[in-house]
N, C-alpha and C positions, 0 to 999 in steps of 0.2 A: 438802222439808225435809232429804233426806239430803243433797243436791246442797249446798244451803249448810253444814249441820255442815261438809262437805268443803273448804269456800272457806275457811272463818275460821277451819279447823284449818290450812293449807297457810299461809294470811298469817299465823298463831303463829307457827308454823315459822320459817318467812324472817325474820322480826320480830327474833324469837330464834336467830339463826343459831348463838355459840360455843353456846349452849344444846342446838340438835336436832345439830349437828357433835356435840358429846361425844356424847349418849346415842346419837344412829344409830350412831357406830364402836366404843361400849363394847358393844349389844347385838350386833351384828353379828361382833364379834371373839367374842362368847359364844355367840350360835347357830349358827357356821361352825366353833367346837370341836365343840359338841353334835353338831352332822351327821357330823362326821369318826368320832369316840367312837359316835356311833349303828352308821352303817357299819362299824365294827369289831366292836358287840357282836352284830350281825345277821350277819354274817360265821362268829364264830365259833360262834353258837348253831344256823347252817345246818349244821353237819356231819353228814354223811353220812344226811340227808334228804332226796337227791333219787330215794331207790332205788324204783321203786312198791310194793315191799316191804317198805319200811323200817321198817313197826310189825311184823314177822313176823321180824325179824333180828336174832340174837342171838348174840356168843360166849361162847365158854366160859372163865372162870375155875377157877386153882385155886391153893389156899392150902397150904400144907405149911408144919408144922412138925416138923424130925424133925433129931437130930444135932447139936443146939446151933445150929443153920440155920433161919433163919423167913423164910419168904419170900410173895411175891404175887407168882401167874405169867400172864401173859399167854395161856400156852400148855399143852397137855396131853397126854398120852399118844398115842402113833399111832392106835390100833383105837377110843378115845375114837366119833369119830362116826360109825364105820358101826356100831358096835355101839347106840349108841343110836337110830339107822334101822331096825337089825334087829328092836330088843327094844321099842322103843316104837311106837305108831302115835301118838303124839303129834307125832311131827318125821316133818317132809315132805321134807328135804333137808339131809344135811350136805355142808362142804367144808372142806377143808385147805389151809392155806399154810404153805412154809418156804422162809425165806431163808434164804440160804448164803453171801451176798457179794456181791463185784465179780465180772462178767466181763469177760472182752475178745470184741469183736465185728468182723469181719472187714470191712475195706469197703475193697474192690481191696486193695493192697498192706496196707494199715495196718489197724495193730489198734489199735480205740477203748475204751476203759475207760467200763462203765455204770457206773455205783453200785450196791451193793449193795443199797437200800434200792428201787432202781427194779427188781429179780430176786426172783422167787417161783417157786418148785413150789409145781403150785397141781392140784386134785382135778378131774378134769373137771364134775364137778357146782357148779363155782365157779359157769358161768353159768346154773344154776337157782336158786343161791343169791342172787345179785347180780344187777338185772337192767344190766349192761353192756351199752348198745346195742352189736351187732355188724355195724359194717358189710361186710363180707367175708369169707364162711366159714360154716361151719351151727354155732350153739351147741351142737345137740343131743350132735352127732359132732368137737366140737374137743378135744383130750387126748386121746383116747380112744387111741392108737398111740405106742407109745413113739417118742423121738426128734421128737416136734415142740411146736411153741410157738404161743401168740398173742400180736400186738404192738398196741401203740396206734397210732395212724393218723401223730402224729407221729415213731414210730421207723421205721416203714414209708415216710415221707419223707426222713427223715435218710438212711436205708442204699440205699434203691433209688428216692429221688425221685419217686414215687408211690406211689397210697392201696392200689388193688388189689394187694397181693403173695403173694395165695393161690396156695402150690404152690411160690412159692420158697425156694431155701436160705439158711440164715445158718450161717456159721463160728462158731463159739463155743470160747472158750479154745484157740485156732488150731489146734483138732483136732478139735471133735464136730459135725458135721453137723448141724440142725436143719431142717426142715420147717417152713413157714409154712402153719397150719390157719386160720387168722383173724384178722381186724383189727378192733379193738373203738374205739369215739368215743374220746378222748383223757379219762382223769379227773380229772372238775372238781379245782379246788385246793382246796376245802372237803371233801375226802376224808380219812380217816385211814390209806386206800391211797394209794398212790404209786408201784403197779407200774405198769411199761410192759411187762416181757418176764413172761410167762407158761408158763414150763415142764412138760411134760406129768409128772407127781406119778409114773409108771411109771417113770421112771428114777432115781428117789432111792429107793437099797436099800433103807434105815430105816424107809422109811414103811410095807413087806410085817409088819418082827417086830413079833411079838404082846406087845411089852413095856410092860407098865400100871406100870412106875414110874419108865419117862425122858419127862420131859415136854420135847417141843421142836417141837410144831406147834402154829398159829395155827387155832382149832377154832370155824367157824360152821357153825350152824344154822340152818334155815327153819322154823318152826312152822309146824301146821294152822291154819289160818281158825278162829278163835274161842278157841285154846288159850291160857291165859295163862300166863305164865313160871314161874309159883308151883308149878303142876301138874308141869311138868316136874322142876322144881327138889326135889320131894318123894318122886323115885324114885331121887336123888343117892346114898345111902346102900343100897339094894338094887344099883345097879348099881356099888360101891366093894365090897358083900360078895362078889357073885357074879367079880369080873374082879381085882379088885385082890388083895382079901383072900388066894385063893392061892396066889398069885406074893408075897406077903409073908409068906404060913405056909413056904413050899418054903426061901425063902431063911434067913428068921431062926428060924423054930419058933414065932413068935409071931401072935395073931390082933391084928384091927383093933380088938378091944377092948381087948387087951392097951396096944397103942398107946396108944392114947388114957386110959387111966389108969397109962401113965408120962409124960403130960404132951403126950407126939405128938400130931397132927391132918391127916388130909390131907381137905381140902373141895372141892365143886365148886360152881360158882356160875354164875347166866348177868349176863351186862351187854347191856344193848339197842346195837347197832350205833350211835345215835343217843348215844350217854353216852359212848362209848369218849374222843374227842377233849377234852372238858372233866371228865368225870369219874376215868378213868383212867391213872394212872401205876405201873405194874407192872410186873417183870420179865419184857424180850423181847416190848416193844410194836414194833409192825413202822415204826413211826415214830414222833417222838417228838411227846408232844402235848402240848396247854396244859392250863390249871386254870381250872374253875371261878371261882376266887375274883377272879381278875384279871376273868372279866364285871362279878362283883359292882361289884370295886372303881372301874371303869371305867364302869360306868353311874352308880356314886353321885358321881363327878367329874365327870361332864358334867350331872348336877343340878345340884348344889354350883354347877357355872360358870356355868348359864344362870339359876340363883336369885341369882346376884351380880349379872348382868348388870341382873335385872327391877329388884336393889334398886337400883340404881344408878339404874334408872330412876326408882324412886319418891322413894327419898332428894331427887331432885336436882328433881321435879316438885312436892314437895311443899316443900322450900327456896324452892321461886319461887311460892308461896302468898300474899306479902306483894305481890308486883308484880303478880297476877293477882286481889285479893281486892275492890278498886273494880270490877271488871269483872263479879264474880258480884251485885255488889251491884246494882249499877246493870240488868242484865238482870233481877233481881230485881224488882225495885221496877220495870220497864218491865209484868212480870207473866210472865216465865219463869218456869215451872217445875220442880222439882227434878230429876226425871225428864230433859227436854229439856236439863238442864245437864250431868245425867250421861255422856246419849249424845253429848253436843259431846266433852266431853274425852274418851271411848271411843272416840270415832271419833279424835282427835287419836293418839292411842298407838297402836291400831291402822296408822295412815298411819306412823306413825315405826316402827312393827312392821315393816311390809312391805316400807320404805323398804331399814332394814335388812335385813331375809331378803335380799331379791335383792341388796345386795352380800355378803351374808355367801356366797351360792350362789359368787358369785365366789372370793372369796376361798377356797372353800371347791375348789373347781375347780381354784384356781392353787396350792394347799398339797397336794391328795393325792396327786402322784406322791411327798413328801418324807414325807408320813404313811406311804405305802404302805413306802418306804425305811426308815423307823424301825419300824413295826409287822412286814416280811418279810413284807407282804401285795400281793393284785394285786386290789382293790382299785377299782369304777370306782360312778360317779354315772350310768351308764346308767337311761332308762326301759326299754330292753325287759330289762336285767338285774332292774330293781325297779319295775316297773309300777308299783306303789300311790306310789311317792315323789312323783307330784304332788300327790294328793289329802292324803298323808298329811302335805307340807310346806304346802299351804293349813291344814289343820287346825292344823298345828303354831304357822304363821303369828297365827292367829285365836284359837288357847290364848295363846301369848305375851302379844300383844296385851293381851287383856285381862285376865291376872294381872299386866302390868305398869302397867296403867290402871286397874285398879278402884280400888285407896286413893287417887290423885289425885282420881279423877273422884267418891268419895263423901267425901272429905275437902273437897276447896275447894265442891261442892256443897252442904256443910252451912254454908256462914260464912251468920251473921245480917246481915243488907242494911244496920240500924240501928248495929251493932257494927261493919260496915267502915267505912260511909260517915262514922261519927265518929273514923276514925282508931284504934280501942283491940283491933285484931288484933295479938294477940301474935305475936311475932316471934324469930327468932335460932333456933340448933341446938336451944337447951332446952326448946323451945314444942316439942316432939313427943318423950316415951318410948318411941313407935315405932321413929323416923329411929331415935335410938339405939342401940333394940336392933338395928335390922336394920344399921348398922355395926359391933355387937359380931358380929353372925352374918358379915358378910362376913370380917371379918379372923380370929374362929374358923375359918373354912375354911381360910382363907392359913395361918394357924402350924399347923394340923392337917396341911396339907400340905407344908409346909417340914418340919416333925420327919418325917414319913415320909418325902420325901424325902432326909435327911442319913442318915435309919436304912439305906435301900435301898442309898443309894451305898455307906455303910459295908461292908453284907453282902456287897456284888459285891470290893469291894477287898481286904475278909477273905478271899474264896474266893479271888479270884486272887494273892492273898501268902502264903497259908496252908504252915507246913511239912507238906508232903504225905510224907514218910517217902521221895522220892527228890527227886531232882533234875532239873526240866521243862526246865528251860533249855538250850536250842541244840544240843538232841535230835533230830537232821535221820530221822524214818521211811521208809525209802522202799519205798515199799507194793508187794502183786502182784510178790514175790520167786519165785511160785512161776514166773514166764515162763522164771526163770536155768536152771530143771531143775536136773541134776548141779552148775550149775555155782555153786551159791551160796555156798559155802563160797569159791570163787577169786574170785569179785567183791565177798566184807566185804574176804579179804589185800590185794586191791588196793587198794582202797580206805585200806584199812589205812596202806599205805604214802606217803601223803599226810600231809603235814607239820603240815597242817591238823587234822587227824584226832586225836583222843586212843586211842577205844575202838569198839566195835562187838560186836554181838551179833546174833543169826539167832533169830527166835519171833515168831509169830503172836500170842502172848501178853504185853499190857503193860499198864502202868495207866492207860491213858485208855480210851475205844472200843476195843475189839479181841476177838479170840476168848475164850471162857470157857467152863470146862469142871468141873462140879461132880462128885464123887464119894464114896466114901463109904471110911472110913478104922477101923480098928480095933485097939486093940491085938493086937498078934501072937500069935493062937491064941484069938481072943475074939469071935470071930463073932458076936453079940447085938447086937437093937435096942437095946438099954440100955448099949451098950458102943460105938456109932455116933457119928464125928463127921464131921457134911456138911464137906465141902473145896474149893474151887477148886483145882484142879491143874492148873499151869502147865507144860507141858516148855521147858524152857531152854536155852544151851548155857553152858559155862564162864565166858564173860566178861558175862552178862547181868546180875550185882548190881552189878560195877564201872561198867559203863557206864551203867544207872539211877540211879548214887549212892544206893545203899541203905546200909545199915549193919547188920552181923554184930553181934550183941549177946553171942550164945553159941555158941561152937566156932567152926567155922570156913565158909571157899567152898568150892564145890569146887574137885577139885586135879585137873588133868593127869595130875600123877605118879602118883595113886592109883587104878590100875584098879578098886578096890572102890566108887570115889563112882559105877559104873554104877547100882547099885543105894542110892544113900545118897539122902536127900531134907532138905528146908531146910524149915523153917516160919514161919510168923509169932507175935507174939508172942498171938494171940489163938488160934490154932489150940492152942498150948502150954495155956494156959487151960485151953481145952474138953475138953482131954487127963487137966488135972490134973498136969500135969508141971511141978516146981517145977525140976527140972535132965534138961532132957527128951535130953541131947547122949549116944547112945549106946541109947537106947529104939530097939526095933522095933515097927514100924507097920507091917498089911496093907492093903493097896487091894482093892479088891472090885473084878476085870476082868470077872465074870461074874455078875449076877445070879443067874440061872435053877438054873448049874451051883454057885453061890457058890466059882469061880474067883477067887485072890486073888495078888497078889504082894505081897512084903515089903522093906521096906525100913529103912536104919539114919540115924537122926536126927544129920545131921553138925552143925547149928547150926542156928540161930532168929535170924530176919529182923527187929528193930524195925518195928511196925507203919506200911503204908503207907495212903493212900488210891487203892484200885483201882475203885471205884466212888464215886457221888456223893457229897456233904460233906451229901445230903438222909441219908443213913443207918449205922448206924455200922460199922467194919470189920471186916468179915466174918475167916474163916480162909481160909489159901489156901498152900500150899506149892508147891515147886520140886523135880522131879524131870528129870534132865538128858534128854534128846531130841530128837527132828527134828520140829521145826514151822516149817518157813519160809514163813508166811506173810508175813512182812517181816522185815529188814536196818536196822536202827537205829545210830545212827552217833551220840558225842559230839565236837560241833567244839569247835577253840579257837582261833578265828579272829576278826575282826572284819570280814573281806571277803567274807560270807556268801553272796552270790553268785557268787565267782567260785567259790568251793569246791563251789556247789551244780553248776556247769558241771563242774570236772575230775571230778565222781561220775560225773554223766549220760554224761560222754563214753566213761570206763569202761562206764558200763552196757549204751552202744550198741556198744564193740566184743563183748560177752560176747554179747549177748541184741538182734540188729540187728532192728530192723523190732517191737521190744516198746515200748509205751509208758511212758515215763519218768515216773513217778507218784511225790510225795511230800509230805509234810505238817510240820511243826513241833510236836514234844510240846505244848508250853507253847498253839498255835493248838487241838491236838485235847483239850485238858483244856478250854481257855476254851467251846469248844463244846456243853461239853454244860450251857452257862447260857446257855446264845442265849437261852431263854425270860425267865429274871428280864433279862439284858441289854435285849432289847427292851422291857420290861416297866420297867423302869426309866428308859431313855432318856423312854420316853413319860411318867412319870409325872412326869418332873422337864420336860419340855414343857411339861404341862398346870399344872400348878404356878405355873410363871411364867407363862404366860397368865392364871390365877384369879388371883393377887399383881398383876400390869398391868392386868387388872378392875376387881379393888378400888378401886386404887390411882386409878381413871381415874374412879370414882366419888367417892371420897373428893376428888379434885382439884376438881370441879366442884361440891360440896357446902361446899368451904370458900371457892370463891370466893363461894359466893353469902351464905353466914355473912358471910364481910369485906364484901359491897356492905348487906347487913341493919344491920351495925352502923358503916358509915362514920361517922355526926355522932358516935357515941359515941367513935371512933379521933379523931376530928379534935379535942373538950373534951380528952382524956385528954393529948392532944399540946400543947395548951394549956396545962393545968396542969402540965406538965415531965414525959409520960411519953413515955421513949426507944422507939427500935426494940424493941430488946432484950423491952424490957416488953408492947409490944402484941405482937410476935410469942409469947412465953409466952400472953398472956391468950390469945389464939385458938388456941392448939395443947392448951392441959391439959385443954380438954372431950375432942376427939380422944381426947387419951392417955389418958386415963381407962379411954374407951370399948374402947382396945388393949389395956390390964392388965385388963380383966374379960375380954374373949376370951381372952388368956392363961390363965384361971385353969379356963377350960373346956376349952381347945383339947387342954392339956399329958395329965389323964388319958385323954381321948380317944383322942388317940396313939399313948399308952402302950399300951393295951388293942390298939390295931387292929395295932402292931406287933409285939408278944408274941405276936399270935395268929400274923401272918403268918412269923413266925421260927419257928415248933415244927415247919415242913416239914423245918426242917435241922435233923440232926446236930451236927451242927458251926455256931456262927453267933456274932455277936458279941453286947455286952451293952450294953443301953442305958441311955447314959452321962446325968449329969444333964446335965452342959455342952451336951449335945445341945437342950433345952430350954430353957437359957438362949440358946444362938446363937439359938433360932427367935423366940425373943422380943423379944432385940433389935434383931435385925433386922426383926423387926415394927413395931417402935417406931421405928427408924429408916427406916423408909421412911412410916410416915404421919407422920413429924415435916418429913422433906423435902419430901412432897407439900403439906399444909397449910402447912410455911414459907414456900415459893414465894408463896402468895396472901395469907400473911399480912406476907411484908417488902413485895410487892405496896401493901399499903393501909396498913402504918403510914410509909412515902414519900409520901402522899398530902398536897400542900398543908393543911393545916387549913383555912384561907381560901377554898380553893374546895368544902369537905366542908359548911362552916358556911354560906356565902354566904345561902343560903335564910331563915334563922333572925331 
């Protein structure tokens, strides 16, 4: 029995060739997205669960609000985790990480620049914490001596071309000797680590003081077997009383009570190692991660696409109800049964199921290195990557199938034998409020996805237009200043004297990615938490406002001539605020240099900075002043060139007679501002993909639904053309059911929209407003593409002879 279902499904098929052509390349193009989107959402919801520890790992959060400053930090106090090793028996193991930057790495003559984001001081108890397989080296005993490191297996081939390099040295910043204690597997890319060099935590001084109110290390813990986070998490407040609380009584006179009913709070909290990547975006994540909301959005798109694809199927199977409806009849009345009719067509859809899967597998194969390109993944359709993807793309197979078969197979299995074989099977689009609906549900998707697409592109273009309070543009950084030594100051002059060249300034300090440095600010002789304002404090040198293109609002720059601007400091107009200074030019302000001792210096308020964007357009700007100083950790340069390159060579060539055998490292303002929306960027790119694939869906459904409308109502096209009806007029009649169908999507799609892009906009700060005009482009353009589609089949058949429409009659 099954053997024939399979024959007379296969001779449909062929029978009906443009018919199985459309639906196999409409489904196929929809389950070859769904696989890609699948593989993406399984990607990102693996992170950092491949640790065997990984339900026992957890860091630590903390929240501070203090200073007119509210923040989420990624990170917390030094003494944080071994004190709660000492004080609790709850926790089995803590570890620390801090990043510091770039280094340079010595290999023969040349020095290589890591990234920073690949460098950690990290606690020797990292690998109790983590279980990092370790291929070469003893976990137990790696960090444990100052002066050495562990590297991943591919830095260990990079520098000395083999895996074992237990015992040898690395140069580091072409001065510190380094010890190779171990070599650890290389980590996976579904990590929200990303170190490769591992520095022994003995050499970074900061991490010895016992200071509970600078938060700047990355703080995991191991829980006991059986301990849940809650437990932990409910002795927060005893250990803030016992460590924190007198190091904030010493300083200000005030307890943590006090704090907190003048409106302060500083919290701890833990996040499971497994949540950091999709759930977390806090200040001084050691990498930057994604959201949550983009799985959501992305698994509800490759439904959306694979429920277009099924309707497509059904619309267009049960359109061909009229040409298939003598054949249910007739095995009727032979004595088929309902059942036996059902599993024919079951078994048909399924074969056109499968047909398609394995070219979609293809297709699916030949587009993910271009997926992987637009999502910044690596990304593979391996079985031993994902063992279950056979079994799980049979099942998927054999779902499809038959959610895209069942309404054929129990619709034409219901026509009455006596009802077909007389001819009185209703016919045309409007014999099913089904088909209907489920074309209002396909193009609902399409304009649902069009308006968020025009909202996304708009938000990217907002951010990258936006007046950010300086000037990005052809702002040459040229990073790891500190190789010039002495000699940094001679290589901005030289530079300087390039015709190319407008400005230049020497600081570690800028508004895109770069150093930041929070502190705490008081009117002069006012030492109180109630008299506290958090600050970013920047040191600067003289020409660092003009070469940003900032804008002095009040008073003045500083000035060369005036030996007093050592001590004079600049503000923004937000820090003025927080100050309460309605004419702040002339006000003294102390900086707090010493906690513990409440060591302070003073300074005189030369002018206020109009507010810039120094951190993301997700929140809004903070305070941040300029006090003049030595921080070269880069050399910023404004060009005024258009031969960008050659300018970029007579720098380098300077730079390699000053600083020979240093590498020449640089980036473009405007490139390190765009970077830090790599996320919404690829997030968008994909959404506006997937977009136009579900709109070519549709659109490939609706094509094949109105030819079979125009073969349905031929003799009626062919009278109408008789009695003197034009093109013009049958292409209307056949199109206004359509557009009917496309203004009630319309009228659903638009609040829908609205709602899901409002929500997606309150990440930012800053973001644009969504326009009506936005809703009408999606609509007409809705409407103009199913008027195009349907016209094509509808100029199709009103060209059709009459005489050979009628011939039969």
């Amino acid at each position: 029995m099954l053997r024939n279902y399979f024959k007379i499904a296969m001779r449909n098929l062929w029978r009906n060739k443009g018919f199985s052509a459309t639906n196999i390349f409409g489904l196929s193009i929809g389950i070859a997205t769904c696989l890609l989107i699948m593989l993406y959402v399984l990607d990102e919801i693996s992170y950092d669960r491949f640790y065997s520890n990984a339900d026992r790992i957890y860091r630590l959060n903390s929240d501070i609000k203090f200073g007119g400053n509210q923040m989420s930090l990624a990170v917390m106090p030094a003494p944080t985790g071994a004190a709660l090793v000492r004080d609790y028996p709850l926790v089995e193991a803590a570890a620390r990480i801090r990043q510091t930057g770039s280094i340079l790495v010595k290999k023969g003559n040349e020095n290589i620049k890591e990234d920073g984001q690949n460098v950690g001081y990290a606690d020797s108890t990292i690998f109790r914490v983590f279980s990092f397989p370790m291929l070469y080296g003893n976990p137990d005993k790696a960090l444990t001596e100052p002066h050495t490191l562990v590297i991943s297996e591919r830095i260990a081939q990079k520098y000395f071309g083999e895996s074992n390099v237990v015992g040898k040295t690395m140069i580091l910043d072409d001065k510190q000797p380094y010890k190779v204690v171990g070599v650890i597997e290389n980590l996976p890319t579904n990590s929200h680590l990303k170190i490769d060099f591992f520095l022994t935590m003995l050499d970074h001084e900061d991490s010895k003081i016992d200071n509970w109110v600078s938060h700047n290390y990355t703080t995991y813990l191991l829980l006991k077997e059986g301990v849940k986070p809650a437990q932990l998490e409910a002795v927060f407040d005893n250990l803030l009383l016992k460590y924190v609380g007198p190091q904030i009584k010493q300083a200000f006179g005030s307890t943590l009570n006090d704090l907190k009913k003048s409106g302060s709070y500083l919290n701890y909290s833990l996040m499971p190692v497994s949540d950091i990547h999709l759930y977390s975006d806090r200040v001084a994540e050691v990498s930057p991660n994604s959201n949550v909301q983009y799985v959501y959005i992305f698994s509800a798109v490759a439904f959306f696409i694979l429920l277009i694809a099924c309707i497509n199927f059904m619309n267009l199977a049960t359109a061909r109800s009229a040409n298939r409806a003598k054949e249910v009849g007739v095995r009727k009345v032979l004595g088929s049964y309902r059942s036996s009719l059902i599993y024919q067509f079951l078994t048909e859809s399924i074969l056109l199921t499968g047909i398609a899967f394995v070219l979609a597998l293809g297709i699916g194969v030949i587009l993910l290195p271009l997926f992987n390109d637009l999502s910044g993944k690596q990304m593979t359709m391996s079985v031993i990557e994902h063992p279950l993807i056979i079994p799980v793309l049979l099942l998927f197979t054999l779902f499809t199938g038959l959610l895209a078969g069942s309404y054929p197979a129990f619709f034409l299995s219901a026509f009455e034998p006596i009802q077909v074989l007389k001819g009185k099977l209703s016919q045309g689009a409007k014999s099913s409020s089904l088909r209907s609906s489920l074309v209002v549900f396909q193009f609902l998707a399409s304009v649902f996805l069009i308006i968020c697409t025009v909202v996304i592109y708009q938000q990217l273009t907002f951010i990258q237009n936006k007046q950010l309070g300086f000037n990005k543009e052809q702002v040459l950084i040229v990073n790891d200043a500190s190789a010039l030594g002495n000699s940094t100051e001679s290589f901005k002059n030289e530079v300087l004297r390039l015709e190319e060249v407008k400005n230049g300034t020497i600081t570690g300090y800028l508004p895109v990615p770069s150093w930041r440095s929070d502190n705490l600010y008081f009117p002069e002789g006012e030492i109180r938490q109630d008299k506290a304002v958090s600050i970013q404090s920047w040191n600067v040198d003289y020409d660092y406002i003009q070469t940003m293109g900032m804008q002095i609002i009040k008073g003045r720059d500083f000035d060369k001539q005036l030996p007093t601007d050592s001590s004079g400091i600049i503000i923004n107009e937000t820090a003025a605020k927080l100050f309460g200074y309605s004419n702040p030019i002339g006000r003294r302000i102390s900086a707090l240099t010493d906690f513990k001792t409440q060591q302070t210096r003073a300074y005189t308020i030369v002018g206020v900075v109009k507010n810039f964007n120094f951190e993301s357009l997700r929140q809004n700007i903070g305070a941040v002043c300029f006090t003049l100083g030595n921080a070269p950790g880069s050399v910023s340069f404004r060009l005024s060139t258009e031969n960008i390159p050659a300018t970029i060579s007579k720098i380098e060539a300077k730079w390699k007679t000053i600083a020979p055998g240093q590498p020449f490292n640089y980036q473009f303002m405007d490139e390190a501002f765009t970077n830090v929306y790599q996320s919404e960027q690829k997030v968008g790119k994909l959404f506006i993909t997937f977009a136009l694939l579900a709109i070519f869906i549709a659109c490939l459904g609706l094509f094949g639904l109105s030819a079979y409308s125009a073969e349905q109502r031929t003799k009626e096209i062919g009278i109408r053309k008789v009695l003197g009806a034009s093109i013009s007029n049958i292409v209307a009649l056949l199109s206004k059911d359509f557009l009917k169908l496309i203004l009630i999507a319309n009228g659903i799609a638009f609040p829908l929209a609205y709602w899901a892009m409002s929500t997606w906009l309150q990440d930012f700060a800053f973001k644009v407003n969504i326009q009506w005009w936005v809703f009408l482009i999606a609509g007409i353009a809705a409407l103009l593409i199913a008027l195009l589609t349907v016209s094509f089949q509808a100029i199709k058949a009103a060209l059709i002879n009459p005489v050979k429409s009628l011939r039969s009659e």
